[in-house]
Every structure is written in structure tokens, then in C-alpha cells.
N, C-alpha and C positions, 0 to 999 in steps of 0.2 A: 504494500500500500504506500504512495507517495500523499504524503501532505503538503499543502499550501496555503501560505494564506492572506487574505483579503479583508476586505473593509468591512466591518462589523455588518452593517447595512447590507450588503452584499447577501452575505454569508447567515443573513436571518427571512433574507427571502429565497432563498435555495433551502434552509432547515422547512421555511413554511410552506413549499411549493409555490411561489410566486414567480419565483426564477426557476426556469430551467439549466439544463448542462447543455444544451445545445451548441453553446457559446466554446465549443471545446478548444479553439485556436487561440482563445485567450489563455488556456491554461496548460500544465504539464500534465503529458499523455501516463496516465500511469500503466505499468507491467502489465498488471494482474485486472484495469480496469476499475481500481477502489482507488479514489482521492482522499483524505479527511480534509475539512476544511476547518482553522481557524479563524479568529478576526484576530483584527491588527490590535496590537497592546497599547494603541491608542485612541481606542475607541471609549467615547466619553458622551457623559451626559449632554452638551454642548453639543455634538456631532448628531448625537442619534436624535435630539430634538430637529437639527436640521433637517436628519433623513423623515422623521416625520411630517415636518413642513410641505417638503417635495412629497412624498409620499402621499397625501390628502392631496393634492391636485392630480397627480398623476396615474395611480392607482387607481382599481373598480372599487368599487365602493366594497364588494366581496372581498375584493385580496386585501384592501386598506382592513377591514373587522378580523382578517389573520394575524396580523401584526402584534406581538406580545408589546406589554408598558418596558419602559426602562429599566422600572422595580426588578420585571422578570429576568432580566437581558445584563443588568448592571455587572455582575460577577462572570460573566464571559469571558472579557478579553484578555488576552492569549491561551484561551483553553479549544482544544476541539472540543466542536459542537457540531458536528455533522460530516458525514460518510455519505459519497458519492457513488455510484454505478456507472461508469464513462463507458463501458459495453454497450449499457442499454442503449437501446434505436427509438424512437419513436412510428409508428406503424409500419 
């Protein structure tokens, strides 16, 4: 399994299925097909209220009510929080 990692924001809507992995050129191809993802160890309260700012405009109203509070999110960064499947296909 290769890990990487990326911007808390990122990496909480890929946990919450809001992102896909389709995007695989932006990332390292792993071995085996498993990523772990982290967020960056400087993902902060400031930041993530950003990401929600953008996030309520640009987001469905569906994927915006996925979205954990900070509260839940706050003790994440630089821990893995989610494992990828870079095999999977889509249809």
C-alpha cells in the first residue's frame, strides 16, 4: 500500500464519497492498487472553515449535509483517515 497525502478538504471528501479516485494522474499509482490517504498536518480550523465556505456554494446540497463539523474532523491531521481502491473502474 503507498500512502499520500493531501489537503485535509480533499481527503474528507474522498472519506465521504464526494470525490472520486478518478483523478488518478494527480496521484501515485500504487502496487497493489490501495492508497491510504492523509491530510496535511496543517490542516486547521481556519482552513477547513474556508473549505466550508466554498463548499456551500459549490457543493449539492446532498454532498454539502455529508460533510462532518470541525468538532469531528479537528484531531485528523496527519493521521490516515482513509484507504483507496485505485483498481476499481467505474462501469
Amino acid at each position: 500500500m503507498n500512502a499520500f497525502t493531501c489537503t485535509g478538504s480533499y481527503a474528507i471528501m474522498i472519506l465521504y464519497g464526494i470525490k472520486r479516485t478518478e483523478n488518478r494522474n494527480m496521484l501515485p499509482e500504487p502496487r497493489e492498487g490501495l492508497a491510504a490517504i492523509s491530510c496535511s498536518k496543517s490542516f486547521c480550523k481556519e482552513q477547513y472553515g474556508m473549505f466550508m465556505a466554498m463548499a456551500a456554494h459549490e457543493l449539492s446540497d446532498e454532498d454539502f449535509e455529508k460533510l462532518p463539523s470541525w468538532r469531528e474532523v479537528k484531531d485528523w491531521p496527519g493521521k490516515i483517515i482513509a484507504v483507496c481502491d485505485y483498481k476499481a473502474r467505474d462501469g
